[in-house]
Backbone bond lengths (Angstrom), bond angles and torsions (degrees), N, CA, C in turn:
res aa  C-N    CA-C-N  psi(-1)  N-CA   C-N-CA  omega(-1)  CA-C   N-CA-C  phi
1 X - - - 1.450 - - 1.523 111.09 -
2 X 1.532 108.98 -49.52 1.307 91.71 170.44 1.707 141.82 -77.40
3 X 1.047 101.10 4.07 1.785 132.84 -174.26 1.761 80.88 -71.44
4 X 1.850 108.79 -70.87 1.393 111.31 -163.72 1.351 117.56 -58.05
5 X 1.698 120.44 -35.46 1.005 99.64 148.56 1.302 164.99 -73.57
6 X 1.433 94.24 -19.62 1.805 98.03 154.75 1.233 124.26 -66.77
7 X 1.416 139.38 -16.37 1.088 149.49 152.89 1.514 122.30 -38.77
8 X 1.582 104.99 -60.44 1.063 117.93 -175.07 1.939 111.04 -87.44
9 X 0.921 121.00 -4.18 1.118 131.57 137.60 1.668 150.93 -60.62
10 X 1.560 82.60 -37.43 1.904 80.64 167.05 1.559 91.31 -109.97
11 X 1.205 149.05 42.04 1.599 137.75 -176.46 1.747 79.16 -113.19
12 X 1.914 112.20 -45.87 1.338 106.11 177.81 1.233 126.87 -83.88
13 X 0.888 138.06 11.31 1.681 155.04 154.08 1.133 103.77 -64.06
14 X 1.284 119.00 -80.84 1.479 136.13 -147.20 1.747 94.03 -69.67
15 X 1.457 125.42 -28.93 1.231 125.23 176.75 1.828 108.79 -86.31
16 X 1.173 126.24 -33.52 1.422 115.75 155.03 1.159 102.12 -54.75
17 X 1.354 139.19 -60.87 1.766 130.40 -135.93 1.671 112.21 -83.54
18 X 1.430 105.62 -19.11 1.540 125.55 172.55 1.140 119.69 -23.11
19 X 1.299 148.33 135.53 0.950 150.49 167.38 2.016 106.11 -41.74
20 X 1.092 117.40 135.19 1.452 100.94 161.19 2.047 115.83 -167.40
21 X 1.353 118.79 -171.44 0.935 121.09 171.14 1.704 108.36 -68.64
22 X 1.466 125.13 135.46 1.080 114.12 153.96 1.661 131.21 -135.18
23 X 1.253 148.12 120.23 1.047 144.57 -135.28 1.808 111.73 -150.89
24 X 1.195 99.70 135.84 1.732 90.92 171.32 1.786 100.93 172.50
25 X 0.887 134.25 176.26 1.233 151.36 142.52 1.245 134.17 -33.14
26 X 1.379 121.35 114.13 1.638 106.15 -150.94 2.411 98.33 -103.97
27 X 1.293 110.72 143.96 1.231 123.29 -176.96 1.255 100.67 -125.96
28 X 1.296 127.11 -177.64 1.354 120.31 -153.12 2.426 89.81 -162.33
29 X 0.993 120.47 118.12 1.422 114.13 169.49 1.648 117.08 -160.89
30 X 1.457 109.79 116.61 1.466 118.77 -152.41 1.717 118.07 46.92
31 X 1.454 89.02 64.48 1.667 86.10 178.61 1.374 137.38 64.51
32 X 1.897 101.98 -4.39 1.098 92.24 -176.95 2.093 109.21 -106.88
33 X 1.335 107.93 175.80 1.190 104.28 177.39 1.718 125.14 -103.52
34 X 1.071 111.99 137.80 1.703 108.02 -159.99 1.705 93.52 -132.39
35 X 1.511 108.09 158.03 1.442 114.83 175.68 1.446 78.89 -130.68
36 X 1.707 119.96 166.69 1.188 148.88 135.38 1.678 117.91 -33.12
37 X 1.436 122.06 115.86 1.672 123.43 -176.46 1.357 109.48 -74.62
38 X 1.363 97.98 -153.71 1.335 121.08 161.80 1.107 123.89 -143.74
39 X 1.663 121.63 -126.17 1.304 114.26 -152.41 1.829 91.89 -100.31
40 X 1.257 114.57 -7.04 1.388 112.64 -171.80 2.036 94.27 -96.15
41 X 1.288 97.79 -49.96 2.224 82.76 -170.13 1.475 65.32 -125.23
42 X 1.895 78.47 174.57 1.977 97.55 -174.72 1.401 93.22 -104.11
43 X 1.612 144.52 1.43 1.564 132.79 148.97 1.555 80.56 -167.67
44 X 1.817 86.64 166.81 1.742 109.44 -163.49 1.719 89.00 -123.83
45 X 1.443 110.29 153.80 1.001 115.27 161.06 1.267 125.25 -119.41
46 X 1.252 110.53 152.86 1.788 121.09 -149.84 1.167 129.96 -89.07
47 X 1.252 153.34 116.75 1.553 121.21 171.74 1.310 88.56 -137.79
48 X 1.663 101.59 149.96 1.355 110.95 172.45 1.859 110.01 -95.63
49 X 1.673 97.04 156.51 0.984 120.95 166.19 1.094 144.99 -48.71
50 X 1.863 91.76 -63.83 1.798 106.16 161.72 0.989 110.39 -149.87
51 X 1.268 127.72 157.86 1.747 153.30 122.19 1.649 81.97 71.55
52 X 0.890 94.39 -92.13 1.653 128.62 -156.63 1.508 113.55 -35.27
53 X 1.826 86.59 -58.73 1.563 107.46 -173.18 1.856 116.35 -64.33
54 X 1.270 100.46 -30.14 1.500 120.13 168.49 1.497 110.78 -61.20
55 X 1.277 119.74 -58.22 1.201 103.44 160.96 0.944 146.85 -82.65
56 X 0.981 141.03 21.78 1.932 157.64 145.36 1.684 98.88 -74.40
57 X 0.889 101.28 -36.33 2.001 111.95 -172.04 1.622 98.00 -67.21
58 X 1.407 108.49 -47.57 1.594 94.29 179.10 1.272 126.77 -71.97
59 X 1.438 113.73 -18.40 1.368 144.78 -161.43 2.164 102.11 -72.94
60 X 1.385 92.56 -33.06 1.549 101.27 -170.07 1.474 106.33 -93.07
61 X 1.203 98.58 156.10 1.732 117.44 -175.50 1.681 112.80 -118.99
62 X 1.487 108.00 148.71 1.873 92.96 167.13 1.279 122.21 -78.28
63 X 1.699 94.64 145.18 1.436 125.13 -172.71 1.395 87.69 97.44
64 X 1.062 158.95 17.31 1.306 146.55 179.03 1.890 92.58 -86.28
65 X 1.559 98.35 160.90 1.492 92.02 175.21 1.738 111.38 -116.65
66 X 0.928 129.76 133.63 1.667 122.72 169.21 0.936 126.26 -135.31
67 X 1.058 112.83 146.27 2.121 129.03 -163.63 1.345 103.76 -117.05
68 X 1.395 135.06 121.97 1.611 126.51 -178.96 1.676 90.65 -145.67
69 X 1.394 96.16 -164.53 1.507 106.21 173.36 1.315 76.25 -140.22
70 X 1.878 87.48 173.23 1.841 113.12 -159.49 1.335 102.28 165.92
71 X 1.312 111.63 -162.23 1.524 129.08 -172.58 1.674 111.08 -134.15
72 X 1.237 131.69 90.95 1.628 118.31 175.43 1.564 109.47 -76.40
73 X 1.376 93.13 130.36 1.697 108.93 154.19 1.239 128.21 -93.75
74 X 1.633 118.10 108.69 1.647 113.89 -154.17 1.735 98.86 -89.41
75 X 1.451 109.49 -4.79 1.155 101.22 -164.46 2.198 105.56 -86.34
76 X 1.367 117.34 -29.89 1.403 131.86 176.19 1.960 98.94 -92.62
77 X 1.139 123.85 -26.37 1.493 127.21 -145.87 1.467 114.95 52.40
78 X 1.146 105.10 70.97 1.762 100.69 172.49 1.802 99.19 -132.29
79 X 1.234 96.18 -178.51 1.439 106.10 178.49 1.868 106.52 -162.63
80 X 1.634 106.67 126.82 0.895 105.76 -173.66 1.582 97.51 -108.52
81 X 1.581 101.48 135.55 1.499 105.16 -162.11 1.719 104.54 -106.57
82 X 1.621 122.13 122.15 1.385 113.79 164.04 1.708 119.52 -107.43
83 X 1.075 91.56 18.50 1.798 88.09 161.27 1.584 105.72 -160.95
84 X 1.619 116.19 156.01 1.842 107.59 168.75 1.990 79.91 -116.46
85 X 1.440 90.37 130.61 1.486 94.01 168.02 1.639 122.23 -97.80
86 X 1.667 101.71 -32.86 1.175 96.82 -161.36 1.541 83.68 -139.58
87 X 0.999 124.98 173.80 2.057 155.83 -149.45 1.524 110.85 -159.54
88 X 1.201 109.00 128.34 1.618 116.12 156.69 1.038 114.95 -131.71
89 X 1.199 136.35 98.32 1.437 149.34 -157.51 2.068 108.18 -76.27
90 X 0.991 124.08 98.22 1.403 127.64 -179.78 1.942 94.52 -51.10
91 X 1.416 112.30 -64.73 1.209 127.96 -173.51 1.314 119.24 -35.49
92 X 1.420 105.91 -20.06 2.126 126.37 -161.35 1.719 82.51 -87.71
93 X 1.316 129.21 -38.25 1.671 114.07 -120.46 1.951 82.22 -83.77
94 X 1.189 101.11 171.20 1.782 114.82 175.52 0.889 106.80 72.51
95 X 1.895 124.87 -171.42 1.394 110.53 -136.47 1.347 94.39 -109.27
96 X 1.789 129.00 162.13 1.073 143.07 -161.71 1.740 100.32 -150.00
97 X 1.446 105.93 126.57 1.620 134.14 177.35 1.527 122.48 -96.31
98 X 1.424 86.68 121.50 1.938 79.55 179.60 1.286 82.26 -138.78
99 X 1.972 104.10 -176.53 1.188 127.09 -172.09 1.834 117.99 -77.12
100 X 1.529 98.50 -9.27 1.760 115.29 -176.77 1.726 106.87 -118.57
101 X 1.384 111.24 -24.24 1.555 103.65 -165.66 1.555 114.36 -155.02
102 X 1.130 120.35 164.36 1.115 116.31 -178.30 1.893 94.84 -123.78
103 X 1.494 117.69 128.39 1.664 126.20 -179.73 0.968 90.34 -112.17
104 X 2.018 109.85 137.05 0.820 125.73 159.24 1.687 110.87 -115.13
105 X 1.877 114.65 118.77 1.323 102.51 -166.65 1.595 111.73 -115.31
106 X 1.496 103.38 100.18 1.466 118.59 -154.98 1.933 97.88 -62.68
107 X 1.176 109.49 -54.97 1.714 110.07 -161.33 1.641 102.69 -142.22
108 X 1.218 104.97 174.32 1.390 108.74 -172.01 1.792 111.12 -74.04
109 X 1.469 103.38 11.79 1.506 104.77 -178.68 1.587 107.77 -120.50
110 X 1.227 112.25 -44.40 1.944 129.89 -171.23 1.395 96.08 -91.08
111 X 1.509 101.18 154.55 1.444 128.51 143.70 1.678 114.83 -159.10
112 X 1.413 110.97 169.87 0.763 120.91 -156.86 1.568 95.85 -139.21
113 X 1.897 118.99 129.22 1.126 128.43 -155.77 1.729 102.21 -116.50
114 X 1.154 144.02 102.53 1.123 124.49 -153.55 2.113 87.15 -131.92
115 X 1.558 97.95 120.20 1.294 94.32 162.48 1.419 158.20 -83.57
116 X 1.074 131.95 155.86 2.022 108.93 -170.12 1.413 109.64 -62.66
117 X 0.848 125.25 -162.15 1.662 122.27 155.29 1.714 73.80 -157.54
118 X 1.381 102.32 132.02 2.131 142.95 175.40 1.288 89.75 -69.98
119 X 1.280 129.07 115.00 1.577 109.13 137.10 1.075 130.69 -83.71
120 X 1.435 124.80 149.17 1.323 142.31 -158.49 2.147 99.67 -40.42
121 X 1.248 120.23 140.00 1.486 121.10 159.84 1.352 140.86 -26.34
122 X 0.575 125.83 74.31 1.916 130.05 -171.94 1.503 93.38 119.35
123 X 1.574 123.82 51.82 1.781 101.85 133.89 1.386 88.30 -149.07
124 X 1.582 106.38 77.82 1.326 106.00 151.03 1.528 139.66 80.15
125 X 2.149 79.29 -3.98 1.600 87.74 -168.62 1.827 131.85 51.42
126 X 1.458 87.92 12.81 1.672 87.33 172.04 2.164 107.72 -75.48
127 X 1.475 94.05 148.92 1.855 110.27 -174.10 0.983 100.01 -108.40
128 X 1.179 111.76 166.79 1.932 141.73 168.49 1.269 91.42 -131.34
129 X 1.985 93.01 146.23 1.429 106.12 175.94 1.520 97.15 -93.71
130 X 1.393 124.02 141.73 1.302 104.79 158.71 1.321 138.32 -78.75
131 X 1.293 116.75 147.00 1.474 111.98 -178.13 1.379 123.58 -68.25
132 X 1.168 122.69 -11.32 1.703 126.80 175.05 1.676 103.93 -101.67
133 X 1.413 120.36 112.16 1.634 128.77 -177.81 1.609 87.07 -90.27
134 X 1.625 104.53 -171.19 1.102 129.76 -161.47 1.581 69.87 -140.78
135 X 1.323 115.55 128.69 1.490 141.87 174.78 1.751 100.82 -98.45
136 X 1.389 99.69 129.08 1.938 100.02 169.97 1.214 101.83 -137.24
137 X 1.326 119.28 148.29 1.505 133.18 148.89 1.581 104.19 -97.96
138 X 1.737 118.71 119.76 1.103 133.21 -177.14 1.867 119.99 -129.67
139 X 1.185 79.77 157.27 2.047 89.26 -165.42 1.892 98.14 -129.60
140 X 0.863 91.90 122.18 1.674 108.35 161.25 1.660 115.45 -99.22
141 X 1.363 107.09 134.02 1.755 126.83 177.23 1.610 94.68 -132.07
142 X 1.292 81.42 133.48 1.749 99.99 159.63 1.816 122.23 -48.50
143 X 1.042 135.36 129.98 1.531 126.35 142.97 1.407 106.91 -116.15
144 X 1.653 101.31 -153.68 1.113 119.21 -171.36 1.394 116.89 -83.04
145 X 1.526 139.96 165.69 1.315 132.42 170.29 1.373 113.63 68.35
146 X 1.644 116.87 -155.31 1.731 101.87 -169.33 1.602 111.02 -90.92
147 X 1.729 110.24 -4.82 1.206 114.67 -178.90 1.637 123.22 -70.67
148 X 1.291 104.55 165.99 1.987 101.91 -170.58 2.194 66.30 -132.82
149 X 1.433 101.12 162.61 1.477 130.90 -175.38 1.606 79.95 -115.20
150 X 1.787 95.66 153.44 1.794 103.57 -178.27 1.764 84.85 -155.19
151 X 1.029 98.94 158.69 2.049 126.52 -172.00 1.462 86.63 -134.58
152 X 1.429 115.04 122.44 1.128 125.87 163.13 1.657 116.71 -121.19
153 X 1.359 127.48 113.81 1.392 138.77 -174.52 1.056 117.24 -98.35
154 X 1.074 142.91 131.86 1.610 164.62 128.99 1.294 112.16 -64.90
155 X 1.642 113.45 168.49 1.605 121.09 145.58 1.434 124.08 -44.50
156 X 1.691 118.73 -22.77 1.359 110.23 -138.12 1.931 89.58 -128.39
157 X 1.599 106.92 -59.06 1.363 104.88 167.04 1.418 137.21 -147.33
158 X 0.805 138.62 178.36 1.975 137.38 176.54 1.509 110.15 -83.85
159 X 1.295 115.05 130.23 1.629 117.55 173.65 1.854 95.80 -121.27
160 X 1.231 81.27 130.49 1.762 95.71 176.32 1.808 89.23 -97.83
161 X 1.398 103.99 140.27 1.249 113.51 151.16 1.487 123.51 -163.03
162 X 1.723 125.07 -166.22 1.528 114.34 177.90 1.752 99.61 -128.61
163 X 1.201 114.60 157.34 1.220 115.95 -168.28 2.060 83.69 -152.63
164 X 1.827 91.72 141.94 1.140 106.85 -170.15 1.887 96.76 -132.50
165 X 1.155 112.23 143.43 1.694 113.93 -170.67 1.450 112.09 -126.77
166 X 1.213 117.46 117.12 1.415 117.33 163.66 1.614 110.88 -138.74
167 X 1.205 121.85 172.15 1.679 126.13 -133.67 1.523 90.75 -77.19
168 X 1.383 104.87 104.42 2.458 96.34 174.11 1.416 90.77 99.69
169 X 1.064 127.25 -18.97 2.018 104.67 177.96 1.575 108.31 -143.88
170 X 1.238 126.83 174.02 1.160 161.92 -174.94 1.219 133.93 -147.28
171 X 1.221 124.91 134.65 1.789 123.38 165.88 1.503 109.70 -127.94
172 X 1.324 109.63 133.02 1.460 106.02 -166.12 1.574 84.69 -139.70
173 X 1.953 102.38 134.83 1.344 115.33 174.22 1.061 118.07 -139.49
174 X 1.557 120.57 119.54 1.251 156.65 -136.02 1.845 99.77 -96.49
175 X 0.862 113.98 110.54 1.573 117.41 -160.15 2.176 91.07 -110.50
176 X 1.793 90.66 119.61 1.561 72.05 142.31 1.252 134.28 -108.59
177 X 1.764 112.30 164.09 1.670 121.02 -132.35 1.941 95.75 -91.17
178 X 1.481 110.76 -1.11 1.446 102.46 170.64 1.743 123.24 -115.57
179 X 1.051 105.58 3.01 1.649 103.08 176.11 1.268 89.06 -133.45
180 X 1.510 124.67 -14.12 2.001 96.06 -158.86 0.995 140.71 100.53
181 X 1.896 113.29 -22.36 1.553 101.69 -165.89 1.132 96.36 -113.38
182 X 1.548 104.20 162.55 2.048 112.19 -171.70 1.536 93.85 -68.00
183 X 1.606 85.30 126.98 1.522 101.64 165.66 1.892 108.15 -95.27
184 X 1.175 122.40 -4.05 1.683 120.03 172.85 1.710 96.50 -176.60
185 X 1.330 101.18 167.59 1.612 118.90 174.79 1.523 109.44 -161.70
186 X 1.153 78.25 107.71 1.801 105.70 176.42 1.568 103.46 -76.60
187 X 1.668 121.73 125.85 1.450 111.27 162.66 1.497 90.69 -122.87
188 X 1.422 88.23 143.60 1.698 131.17 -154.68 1.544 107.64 -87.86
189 X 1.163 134.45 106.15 1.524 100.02 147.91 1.663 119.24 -133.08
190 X 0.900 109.10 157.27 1.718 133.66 -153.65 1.696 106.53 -64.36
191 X 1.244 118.91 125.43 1.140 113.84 -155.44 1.485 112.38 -129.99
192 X 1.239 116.52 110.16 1.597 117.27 -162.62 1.542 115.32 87.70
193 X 1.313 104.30 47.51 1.674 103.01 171.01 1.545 102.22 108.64
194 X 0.960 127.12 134.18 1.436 141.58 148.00 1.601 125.94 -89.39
195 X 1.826 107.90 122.92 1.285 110.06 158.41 1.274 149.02 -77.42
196 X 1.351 125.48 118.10 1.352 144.02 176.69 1.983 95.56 -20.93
């Protein structure tokens, strides 16, 4: 009996400790960092591995969402994280004003690209939004510094760019995808309320 249970003990270890996807909602209590659980703990707490992972960790805010790989321990609820792959920026979501467009950023996956339309010179320079947006499915990755990297998709093509966030504004730079250099930079600001 006790053979079977040691058996069945490290078969469930070694299947918590596994390398795997891990993802959830990030909270924040005595400094420490927490995602949203599941059906095994009701949230895990985080620590990174290395260098890297530490800094993307400081980089995130609550309600933010993040997807990494790691190892969960179901037996403490923790999770030790060696990569952040993906970002959902709480701070991004709602609407954002520039000098070409008005974004609307529904969820940590959609947005919605809606352009000015100029009126003609001498009335005031007053705009119209247009009613036909440019629909994207978009992904945020960590880099270096205060910037996050963003993939923006259409029907038609992929825009690589970097987008940087601070409380009421934005700068977002539009990279083209064969030499590299900013082809435009939209600065952002937050429109109808700012998030904490």
């Amino acid at each position: 009996m006790r053979i079977l249970l040691f058996v069945l003990t490290s078969v469930f270890a070694t299947v918590a400790l596994s390398a795997q996807p891990i993802a959830g909602i990030v909270s924040y209590e005595n400094n420490q960092l927490y995602i949203t659980g599941d059906n095994f703990c009701a949230r895990y707490s985080l620590s990174p591995q290395n260098f890297e992972v530490l800094t993307h960790f400081k980089k995130l805010s609550v309600g933010d969402e993040v997807t990494g790989t790691g190892e969960k321990n179901l037996v403490d609820c923790s999770a030790s994280i060696t990569s952040v792959d993906y970002v959902g920026l709480r701070r991004l979501l709602g609407m954002w004003l520039s000098s070409e467009a008005l974004i609307k950023v529904k969820d940590f996956k959609t947005l919605s690209f809606y352009p000015l339309d100029r009126a003609p010179t001498g009335t005031m320079g007053v705009t119209a939004i247009s009613p036909y947006p440019v629909d994207y499915v978009y992904s945020i990755t960590p880099s270096e510094g205060k910037e996050w990297v963003l993939f923006l998709s259409d029907s038609k093509k992929t825009l690589f760019a970097t987008i940087s966030v601070s409380k009421g504004s934005a700068i977002m730079k539009i990279y083209d995808s064969e030499n590299g250099t900013v082809i435009k930079t939209l600065r952002l600001t937050k429109w109808g309320g700012v998030s904490k």
